[in-house]
C-alpha positions as a Markdown table, in Angstrom:
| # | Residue | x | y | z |
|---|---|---|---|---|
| 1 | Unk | 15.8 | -31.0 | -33.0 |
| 2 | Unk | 13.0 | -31.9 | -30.5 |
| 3 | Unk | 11.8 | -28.6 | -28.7 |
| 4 | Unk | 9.1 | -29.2 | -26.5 |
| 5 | Unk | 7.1 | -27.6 | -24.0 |
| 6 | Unk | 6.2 | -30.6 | -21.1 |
| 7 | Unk | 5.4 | -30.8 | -17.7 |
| 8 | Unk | 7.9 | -31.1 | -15.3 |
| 9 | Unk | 7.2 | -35.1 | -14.9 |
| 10 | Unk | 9.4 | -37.6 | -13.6 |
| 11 | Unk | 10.7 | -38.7 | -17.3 |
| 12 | Unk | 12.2 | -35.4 | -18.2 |
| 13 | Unk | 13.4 | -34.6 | -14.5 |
| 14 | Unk | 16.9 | -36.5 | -14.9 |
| 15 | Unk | 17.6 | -34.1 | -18.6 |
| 16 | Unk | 16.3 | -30.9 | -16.5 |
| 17 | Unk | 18.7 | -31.7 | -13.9 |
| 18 | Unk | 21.6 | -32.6 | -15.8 |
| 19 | Unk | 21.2 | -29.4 | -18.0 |
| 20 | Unk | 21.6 | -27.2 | -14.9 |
| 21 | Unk | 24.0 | -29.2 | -13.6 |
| 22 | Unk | 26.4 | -28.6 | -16.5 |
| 23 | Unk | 25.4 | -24.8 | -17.7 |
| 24 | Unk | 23.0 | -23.2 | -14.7 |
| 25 | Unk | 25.3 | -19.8 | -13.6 |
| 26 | Unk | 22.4 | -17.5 | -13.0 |
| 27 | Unk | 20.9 | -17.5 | -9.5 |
| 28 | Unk | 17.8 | -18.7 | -10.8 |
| 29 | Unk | 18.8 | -21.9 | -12.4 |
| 30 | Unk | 18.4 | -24.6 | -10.1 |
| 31 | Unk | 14.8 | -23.2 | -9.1 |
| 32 | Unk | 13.5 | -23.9 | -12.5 |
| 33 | Unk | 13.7 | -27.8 | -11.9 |
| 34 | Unk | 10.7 | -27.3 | -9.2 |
| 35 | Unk | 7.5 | -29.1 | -10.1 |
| 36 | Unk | 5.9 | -25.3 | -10.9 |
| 37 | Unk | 8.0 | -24.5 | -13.6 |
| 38 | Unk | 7.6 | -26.1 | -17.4 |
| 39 | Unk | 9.4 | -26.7 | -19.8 |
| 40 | Unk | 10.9 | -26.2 | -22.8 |
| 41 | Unk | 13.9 | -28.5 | -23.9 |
| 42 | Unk | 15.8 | -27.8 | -26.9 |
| 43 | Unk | 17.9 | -31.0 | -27.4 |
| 44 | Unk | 19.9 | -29.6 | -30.3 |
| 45 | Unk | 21.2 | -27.1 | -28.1 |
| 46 | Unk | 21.7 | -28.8 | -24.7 |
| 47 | Unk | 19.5 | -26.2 | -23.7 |
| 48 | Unk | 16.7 | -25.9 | -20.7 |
| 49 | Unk | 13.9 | -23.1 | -20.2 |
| 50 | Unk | 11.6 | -23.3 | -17.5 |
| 51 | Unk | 8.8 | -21.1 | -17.4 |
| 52 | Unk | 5.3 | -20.2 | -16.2 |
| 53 | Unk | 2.5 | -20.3 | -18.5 |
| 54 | Unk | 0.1 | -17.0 | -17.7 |
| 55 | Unk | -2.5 | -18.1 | -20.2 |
| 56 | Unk | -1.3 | -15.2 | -22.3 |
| 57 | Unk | 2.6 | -15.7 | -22.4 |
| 58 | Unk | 5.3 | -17.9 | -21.6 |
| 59 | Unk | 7.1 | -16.1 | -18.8 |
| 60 | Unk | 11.1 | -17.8 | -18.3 |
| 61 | Unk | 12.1 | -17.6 | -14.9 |
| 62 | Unk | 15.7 | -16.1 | -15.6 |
| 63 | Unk | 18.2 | -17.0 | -19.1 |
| 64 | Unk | 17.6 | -19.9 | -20.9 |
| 65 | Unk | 20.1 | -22.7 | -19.4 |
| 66 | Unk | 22.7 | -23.2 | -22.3 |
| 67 | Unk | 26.3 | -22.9 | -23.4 |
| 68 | Unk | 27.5 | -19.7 | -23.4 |
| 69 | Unk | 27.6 | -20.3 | -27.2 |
| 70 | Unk | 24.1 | -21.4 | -27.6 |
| 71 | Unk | 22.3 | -19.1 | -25.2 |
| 72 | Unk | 20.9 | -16.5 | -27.7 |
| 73 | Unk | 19.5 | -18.9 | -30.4 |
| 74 | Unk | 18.0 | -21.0 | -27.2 |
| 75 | Unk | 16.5 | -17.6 | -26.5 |
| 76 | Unk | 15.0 | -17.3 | -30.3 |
| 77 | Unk | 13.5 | -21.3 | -30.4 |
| 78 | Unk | 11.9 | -20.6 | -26.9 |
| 79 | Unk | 10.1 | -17.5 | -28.2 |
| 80 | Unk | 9.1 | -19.2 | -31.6 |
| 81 | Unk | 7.9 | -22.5 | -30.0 |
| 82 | Unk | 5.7 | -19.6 | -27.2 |
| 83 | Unk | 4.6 | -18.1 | -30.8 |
| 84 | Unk | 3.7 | -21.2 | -32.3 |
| 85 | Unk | 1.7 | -21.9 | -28.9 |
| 86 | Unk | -0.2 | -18.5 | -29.0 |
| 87 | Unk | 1.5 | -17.3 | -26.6 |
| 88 | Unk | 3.9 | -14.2 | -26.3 |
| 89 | Unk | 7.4 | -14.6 | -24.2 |
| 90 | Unk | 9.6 | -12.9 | -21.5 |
| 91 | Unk | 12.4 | -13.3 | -19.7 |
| 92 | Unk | 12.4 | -12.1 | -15.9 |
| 93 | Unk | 15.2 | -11.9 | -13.8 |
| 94 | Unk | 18.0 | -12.2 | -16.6 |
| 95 | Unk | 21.5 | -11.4 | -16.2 |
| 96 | Unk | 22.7 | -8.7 | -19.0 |
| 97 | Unk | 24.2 | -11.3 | -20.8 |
| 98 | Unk | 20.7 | -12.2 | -22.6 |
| 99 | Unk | 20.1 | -8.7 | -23.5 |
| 100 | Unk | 23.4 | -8.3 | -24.8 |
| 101 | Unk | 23.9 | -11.7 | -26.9 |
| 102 | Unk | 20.2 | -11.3 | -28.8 |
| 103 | Unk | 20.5 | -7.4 | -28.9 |
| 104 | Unk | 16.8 | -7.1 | -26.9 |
| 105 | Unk | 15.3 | -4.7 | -25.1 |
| 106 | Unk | 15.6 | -5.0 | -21.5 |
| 107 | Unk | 14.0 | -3.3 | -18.1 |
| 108 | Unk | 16.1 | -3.5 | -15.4 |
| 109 | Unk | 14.2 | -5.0 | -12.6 |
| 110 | Unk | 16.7 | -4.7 | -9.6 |
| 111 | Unk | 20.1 | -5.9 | -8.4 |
| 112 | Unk | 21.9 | -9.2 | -7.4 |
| 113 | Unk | 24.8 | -8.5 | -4.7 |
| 114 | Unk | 27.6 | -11.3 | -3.9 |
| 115 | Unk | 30.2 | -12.5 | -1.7 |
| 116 | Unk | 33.4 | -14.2 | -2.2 |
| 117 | Unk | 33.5 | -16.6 | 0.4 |
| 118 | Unk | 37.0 | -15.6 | 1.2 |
| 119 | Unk | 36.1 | -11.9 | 1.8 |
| 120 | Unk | 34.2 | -12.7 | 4.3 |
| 121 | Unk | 36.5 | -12.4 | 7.2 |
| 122 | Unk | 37.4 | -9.1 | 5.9 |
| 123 | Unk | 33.9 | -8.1 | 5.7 |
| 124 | Unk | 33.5 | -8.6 | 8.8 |
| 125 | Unk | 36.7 | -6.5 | 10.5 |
| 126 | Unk | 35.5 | -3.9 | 8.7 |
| 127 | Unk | 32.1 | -3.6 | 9.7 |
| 128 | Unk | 32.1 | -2.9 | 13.4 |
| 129 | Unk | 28.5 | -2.8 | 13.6 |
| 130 | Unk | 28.4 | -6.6 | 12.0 |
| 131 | Unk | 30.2 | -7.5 | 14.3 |
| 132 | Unk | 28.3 | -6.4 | 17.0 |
| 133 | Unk | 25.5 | -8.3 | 15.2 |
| 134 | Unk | 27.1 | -11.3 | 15.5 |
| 135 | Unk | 27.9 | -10.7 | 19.1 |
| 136 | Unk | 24.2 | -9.6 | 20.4 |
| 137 | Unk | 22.4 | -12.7 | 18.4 |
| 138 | Unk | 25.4 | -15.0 | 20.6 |
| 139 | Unk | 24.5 | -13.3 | 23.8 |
| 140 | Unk | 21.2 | -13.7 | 23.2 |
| 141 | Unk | 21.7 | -17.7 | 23.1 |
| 142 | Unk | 21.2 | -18.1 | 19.5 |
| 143 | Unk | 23.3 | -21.3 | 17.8 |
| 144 | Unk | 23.1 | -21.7 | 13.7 |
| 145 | Unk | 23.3 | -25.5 | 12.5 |
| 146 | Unk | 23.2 | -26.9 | 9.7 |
| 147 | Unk | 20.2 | -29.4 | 9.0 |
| 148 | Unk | 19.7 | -32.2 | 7.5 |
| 149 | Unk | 17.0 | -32.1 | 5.3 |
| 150 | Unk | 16.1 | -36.1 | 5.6 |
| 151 | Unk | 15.3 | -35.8 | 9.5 |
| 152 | Unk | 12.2 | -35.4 | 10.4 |
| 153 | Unk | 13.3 | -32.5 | 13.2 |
| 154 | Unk | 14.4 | -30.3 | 10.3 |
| 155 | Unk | 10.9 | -30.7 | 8.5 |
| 156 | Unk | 9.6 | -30.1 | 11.9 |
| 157 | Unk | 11.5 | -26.6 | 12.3 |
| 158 | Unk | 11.5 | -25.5 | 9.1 |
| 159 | Unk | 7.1 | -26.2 | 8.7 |
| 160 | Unk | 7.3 | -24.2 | 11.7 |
| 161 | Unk | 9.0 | -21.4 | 10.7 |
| 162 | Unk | 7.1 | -20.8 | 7.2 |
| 163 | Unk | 4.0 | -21.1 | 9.4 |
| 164 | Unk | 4.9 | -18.7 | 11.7 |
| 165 | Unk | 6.6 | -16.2 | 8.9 |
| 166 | Unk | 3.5 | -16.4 | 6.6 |
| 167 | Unk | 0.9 | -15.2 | 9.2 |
| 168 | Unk | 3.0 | -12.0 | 9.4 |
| 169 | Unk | 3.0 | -11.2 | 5.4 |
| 170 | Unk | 1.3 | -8.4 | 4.0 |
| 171 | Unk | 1.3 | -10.2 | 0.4 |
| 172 | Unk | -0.8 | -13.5 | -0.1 |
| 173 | Unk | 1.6 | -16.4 | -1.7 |
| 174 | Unk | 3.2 | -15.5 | -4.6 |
| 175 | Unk | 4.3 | -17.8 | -7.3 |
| 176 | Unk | 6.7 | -18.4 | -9.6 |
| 177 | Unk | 10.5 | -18.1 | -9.0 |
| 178 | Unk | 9.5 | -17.0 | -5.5 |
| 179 | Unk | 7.1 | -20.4 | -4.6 |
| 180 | Unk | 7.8 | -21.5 | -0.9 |
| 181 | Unk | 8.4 | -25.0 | -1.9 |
| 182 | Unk | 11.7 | -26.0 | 0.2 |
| 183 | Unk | 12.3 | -29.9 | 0.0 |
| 184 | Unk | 12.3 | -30.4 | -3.2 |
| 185 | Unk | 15.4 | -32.1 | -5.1 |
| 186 | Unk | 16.6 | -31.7 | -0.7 |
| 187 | Unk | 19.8 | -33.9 | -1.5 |
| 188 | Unk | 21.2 | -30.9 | -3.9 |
| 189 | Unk | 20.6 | -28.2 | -1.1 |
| 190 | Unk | 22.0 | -27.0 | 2.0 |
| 191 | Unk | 19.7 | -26.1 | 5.0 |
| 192 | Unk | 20.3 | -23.7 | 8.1 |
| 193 | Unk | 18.1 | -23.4 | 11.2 |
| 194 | Unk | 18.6 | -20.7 | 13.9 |
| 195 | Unk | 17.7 | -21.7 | 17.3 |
| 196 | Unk | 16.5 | -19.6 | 20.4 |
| 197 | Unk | 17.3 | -22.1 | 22.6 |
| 198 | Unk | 14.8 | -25.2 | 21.9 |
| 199 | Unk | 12.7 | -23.0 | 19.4 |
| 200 | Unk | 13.7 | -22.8 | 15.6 |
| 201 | Unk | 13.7 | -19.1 | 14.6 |
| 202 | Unk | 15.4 | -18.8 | 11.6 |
| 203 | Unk | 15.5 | -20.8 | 8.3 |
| 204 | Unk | 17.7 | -21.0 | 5.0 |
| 205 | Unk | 17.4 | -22.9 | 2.0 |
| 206 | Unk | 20.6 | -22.5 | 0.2 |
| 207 | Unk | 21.0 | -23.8 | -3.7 |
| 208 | Unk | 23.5 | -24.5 | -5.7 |
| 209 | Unk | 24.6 | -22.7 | -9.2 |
| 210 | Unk | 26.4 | -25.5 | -10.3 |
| 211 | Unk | 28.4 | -23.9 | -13.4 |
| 212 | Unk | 29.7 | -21.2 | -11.3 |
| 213 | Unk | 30.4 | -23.2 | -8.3 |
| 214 | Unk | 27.9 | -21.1 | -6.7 |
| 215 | Unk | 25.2 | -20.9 | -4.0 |
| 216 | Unk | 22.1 | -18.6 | -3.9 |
| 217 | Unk | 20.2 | -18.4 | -0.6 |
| 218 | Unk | 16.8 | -18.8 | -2.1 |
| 219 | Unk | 14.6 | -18.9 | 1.2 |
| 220 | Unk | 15.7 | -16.6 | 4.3 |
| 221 | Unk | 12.9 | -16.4 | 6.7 |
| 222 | Unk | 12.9 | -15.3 | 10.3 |
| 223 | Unk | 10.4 | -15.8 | 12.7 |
| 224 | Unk | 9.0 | -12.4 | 14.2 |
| 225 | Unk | 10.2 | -13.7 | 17.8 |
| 226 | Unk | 14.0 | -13.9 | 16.4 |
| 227 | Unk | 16.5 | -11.9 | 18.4 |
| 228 | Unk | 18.1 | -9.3 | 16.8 |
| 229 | Unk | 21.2 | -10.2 | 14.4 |
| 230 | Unk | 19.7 | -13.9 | 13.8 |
| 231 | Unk | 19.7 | -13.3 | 10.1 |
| 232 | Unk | 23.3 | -12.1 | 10.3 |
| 233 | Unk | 24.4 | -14.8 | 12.3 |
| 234 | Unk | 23.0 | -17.4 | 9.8 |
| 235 | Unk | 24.5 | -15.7 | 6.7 |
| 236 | Unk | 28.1 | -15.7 | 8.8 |
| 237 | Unk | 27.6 | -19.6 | 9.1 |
| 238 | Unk | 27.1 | -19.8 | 5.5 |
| 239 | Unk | 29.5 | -17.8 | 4.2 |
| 240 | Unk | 31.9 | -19.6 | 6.6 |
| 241 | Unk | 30.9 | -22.8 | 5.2 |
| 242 | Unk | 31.3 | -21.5 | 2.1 |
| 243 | Unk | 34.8 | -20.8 | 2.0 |
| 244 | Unk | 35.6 | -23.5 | 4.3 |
| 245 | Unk | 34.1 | -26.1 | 1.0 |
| 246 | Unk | 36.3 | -23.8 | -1.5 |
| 247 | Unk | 32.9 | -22.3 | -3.1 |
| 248 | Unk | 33.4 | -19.7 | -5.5 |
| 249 | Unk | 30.0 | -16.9 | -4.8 |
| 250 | Unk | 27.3 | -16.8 | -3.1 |
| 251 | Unk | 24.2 | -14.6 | -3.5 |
| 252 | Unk | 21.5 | -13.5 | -1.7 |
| 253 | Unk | 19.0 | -13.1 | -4.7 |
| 254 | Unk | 17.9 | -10.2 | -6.4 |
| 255 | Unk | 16.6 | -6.8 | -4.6 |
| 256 | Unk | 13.6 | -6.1 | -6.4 |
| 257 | Unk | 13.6 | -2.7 | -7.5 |
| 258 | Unk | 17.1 | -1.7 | -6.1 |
| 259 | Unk | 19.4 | 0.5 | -8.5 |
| 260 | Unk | 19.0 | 2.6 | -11.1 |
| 261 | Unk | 15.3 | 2.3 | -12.5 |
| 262 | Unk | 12.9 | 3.5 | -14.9 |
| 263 | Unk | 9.7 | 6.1 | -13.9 |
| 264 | Unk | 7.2 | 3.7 | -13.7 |
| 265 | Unk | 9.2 | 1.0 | -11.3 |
| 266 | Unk | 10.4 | 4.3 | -9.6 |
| 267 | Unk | 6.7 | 4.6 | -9.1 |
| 268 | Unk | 6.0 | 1.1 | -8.2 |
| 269 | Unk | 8.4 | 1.4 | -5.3 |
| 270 | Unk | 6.7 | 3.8 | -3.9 |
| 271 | Unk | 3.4 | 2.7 | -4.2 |
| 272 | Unk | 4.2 | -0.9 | -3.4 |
| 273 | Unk | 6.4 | -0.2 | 0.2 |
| 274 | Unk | 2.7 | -0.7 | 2.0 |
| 275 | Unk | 3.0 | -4.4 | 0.7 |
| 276 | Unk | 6.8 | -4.4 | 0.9 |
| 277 | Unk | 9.9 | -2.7 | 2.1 |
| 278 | Unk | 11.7 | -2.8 | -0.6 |
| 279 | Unk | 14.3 | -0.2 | 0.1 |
| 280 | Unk | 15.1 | -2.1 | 3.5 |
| 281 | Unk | 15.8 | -5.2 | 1.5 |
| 282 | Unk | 18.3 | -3.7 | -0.6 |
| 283 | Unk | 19.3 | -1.7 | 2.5 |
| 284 | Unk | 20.2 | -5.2 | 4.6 |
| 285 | Unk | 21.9 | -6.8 | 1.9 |
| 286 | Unk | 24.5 | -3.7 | 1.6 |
| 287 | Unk | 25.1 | -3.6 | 4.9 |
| 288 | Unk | 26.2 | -7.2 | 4.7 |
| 289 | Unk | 29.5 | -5.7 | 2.4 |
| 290 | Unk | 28.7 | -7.5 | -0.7 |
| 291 | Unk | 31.9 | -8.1 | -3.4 |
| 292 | Unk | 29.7 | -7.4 | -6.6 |
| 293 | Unk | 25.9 | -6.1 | -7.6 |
| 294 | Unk | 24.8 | -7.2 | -10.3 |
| 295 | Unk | 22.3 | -5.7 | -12.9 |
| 296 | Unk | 19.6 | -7.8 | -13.2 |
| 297 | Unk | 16.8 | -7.2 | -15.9 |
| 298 | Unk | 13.2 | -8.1 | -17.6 |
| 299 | Unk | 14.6 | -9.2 | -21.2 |
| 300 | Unk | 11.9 | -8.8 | -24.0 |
| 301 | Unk | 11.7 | -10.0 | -27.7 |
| 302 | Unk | 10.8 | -8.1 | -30.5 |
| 303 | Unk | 7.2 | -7.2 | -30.9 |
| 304 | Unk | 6.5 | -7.5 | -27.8 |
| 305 | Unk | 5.2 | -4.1 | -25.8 |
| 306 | Unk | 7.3 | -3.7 | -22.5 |
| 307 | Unk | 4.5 | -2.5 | -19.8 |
| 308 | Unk | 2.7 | -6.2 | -21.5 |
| 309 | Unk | 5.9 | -8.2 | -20.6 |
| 310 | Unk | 5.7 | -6.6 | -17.1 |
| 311 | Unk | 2.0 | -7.1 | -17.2 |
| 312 | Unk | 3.2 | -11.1 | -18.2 |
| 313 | Unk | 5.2 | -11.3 | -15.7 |
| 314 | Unk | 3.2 | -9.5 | -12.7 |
| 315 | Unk | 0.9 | -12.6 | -13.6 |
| 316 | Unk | 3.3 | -15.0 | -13.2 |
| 317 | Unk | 3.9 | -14.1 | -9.2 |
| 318 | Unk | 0.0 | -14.0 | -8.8 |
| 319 | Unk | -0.6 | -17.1 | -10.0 |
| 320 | Unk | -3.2 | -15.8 | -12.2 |
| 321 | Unk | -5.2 | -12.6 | -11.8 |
| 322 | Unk | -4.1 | -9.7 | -10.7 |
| 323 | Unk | -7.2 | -8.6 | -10.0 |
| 324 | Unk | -8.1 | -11.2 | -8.3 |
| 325 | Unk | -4.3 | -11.0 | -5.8 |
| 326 | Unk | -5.0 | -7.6 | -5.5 |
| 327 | Unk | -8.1 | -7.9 | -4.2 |
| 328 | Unk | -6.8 | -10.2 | -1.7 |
| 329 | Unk | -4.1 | -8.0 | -0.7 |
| 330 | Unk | -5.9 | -5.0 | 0.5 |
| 331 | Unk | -8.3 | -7.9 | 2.1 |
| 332 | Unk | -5.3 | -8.4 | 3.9 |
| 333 | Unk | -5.3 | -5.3 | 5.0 |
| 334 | Unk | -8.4 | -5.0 | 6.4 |
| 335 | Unk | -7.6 | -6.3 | 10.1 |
| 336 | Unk | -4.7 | -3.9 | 10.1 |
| 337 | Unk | -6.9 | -0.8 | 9.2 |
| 338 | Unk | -9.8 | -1.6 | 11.1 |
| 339 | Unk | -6.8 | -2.5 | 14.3 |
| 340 | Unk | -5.3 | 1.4 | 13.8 |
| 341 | Unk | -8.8 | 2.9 | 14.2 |
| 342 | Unk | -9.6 | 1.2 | 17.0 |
| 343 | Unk | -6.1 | 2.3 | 19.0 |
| 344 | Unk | -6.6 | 6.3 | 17.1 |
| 345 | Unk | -10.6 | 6.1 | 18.2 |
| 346 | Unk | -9.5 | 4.8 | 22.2 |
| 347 | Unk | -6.9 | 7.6 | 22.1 |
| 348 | Unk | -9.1 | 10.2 | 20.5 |
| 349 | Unk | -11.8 | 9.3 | 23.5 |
| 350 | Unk | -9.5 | 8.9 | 26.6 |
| 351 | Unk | -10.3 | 11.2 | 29.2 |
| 352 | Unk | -7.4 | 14.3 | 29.1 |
């Protein structure tokens, strides 16, 4: 058996690629072939992990990518070969197969909702205020296309979009499964632009989940300018296309801390909705009619203490520190603080 952990270089890209191709079925899957991902291939098994390493721990992005068969002695080699590195391991944003087939403990972390492409139309005479959705972005002059990624207009629109939608986050750049890197592998991924007339407005970076048929629309941004119902008019183009290609599902991602949860992610909710609304993300995707949620979990090995896998995985999204991204996060905040008590301070002092 040769299990390995290598950088995802140009030798090893053609073996990553081909093990998603013919087991990825999580969400997750084809992200793990990005250049920020490593990798541990277990050859024996056909099987694929890609992680981030934290320094401290090997943090999987998602199951390992292996025959159904296979998947929970992949699991084991990729948390002895982390062991044998001096390294702990995790699993972050799992399905409940993983937890099931290795009988580990598991967090639950949020929940993954999906469409049938072939619901859609039902979906949609169901949902008056959808439709009315629909109708106002249309009014408004907005047109979806699909783009190809090799023209230089759609690098154009899309650098312009992420420009535009970064300068309004409250949260510096995260890492990890959510890394804003669009074109890469462009000829296995679908692209979507909304357009306000000549400006683009909206963008989607749709991927596949090849065992499953699947699509998961990994990047959704929409520019603060955007007319209202632009995000619903692009996910109606894609689910169209969907069905119209015969596609199977397609998923939006995971809403983080959606569902059922435990006390201290019930507490992380609420302290983090200054950062992020989470509750409005989960919110949006239900009022899209989803087919299915799914649970979706933190999957951790024996011996391993959960708030440290959550602690593992935190560092994963920052990149590093957290001390160090929280500090720039409240920076962040700053200009918005010092912006309120300017507008209290001129309405405290206008003459009455």
């Amino acid at each position: 058996m040769i299990a390995a952990a290598v950088e995802p270089a140009a030798d090893v890209a053609d073996v990553v690629l081909g093990r998603i191709e013919r087991h990825g079925r999580e969400a997750t899957a084809f992200q793990l072939a990005g250049s920020g991902f490593r990798h541990h291939l277990d050859d024996a098994r056909d099987a694929l992990v890609g992680y981030a390493d934290t320094g401290g721990a090997w943090v999987a992005g998602g199951s390992p990518v292996a025959p159904d068969e296979q998947l929970a002695d992949a699991a084991r080699a990729f948390v002895d070969a982390a062991r044998d590195a001096g390294r702990r391991a995790c699993f972050f944003a799992a399905t409940t197969s993983l937890a099931a087939a290795t009988g580990w403990r598991s967090i639950r972390i949020g929940l993954e909702p999906s469409w049938d492409p072939r619901h859609w139309q039902d979906v949609l005479r169901g949902h008056a205020s959808l439709r009315y959705q629909l109708r106002r972005a249309e009014h408004k002059g907005v047109t979806v296309r699909a783009a190809d990624p090799a023209q230089p207009s759609t690098r154009a629109a899309a650098a312009h979009i992420i420009d535009r939608w970064t300068r309004t986050r409250r949260m510096p750049p995260m890492r990890f499964l959510v890394d804003m890197t669009p074109f890469e592998h462009a000829a296995r991924r679908r692209y979507w632009v909304a357009w306000h007339g000549d400006a683009p407005v909206g963008l989607a970076v749709v991927s596949p989940v090849p065992a499953t048929r699947g699509w998961f629309v990994e990047h959704f941004l929409r520019d603060r300018a955007a007319p209202n119902g632009t995000i619903e008019l692009v996910v109606d183009a894609i689910l169209r296309d969907a069905a119209a290609r015969g596609d199977g599902r397609v998923t939006l991602g995971l809403a983080p801390l959606a569902g059922e949860l435990g006390a201290i992610l019930r507490a992380s909710r609420r302290l983090g909705a200054i950062f992020y609304d989470f509750r409005g993300l989960a919110a949006f995707k239900a009022k899209l009619g989803p087919d299915a949620w799914e649970p979706i979990d933190l999957v951790v090995p024996p011996g391993v203490p959960r708030w440290l896998a959550m602690r593992d995985a935190l560092r994963a999204f920052a990149g590093g520190s957290l001390i160090g991204y929280g500090l720039q996060a409240a920076w962040r905040l700053v200009p918005r603080g010092l912006a309120r008590a300017a507008r209290w301070y001129a309405q405290a002092s206008a003459p009455r």
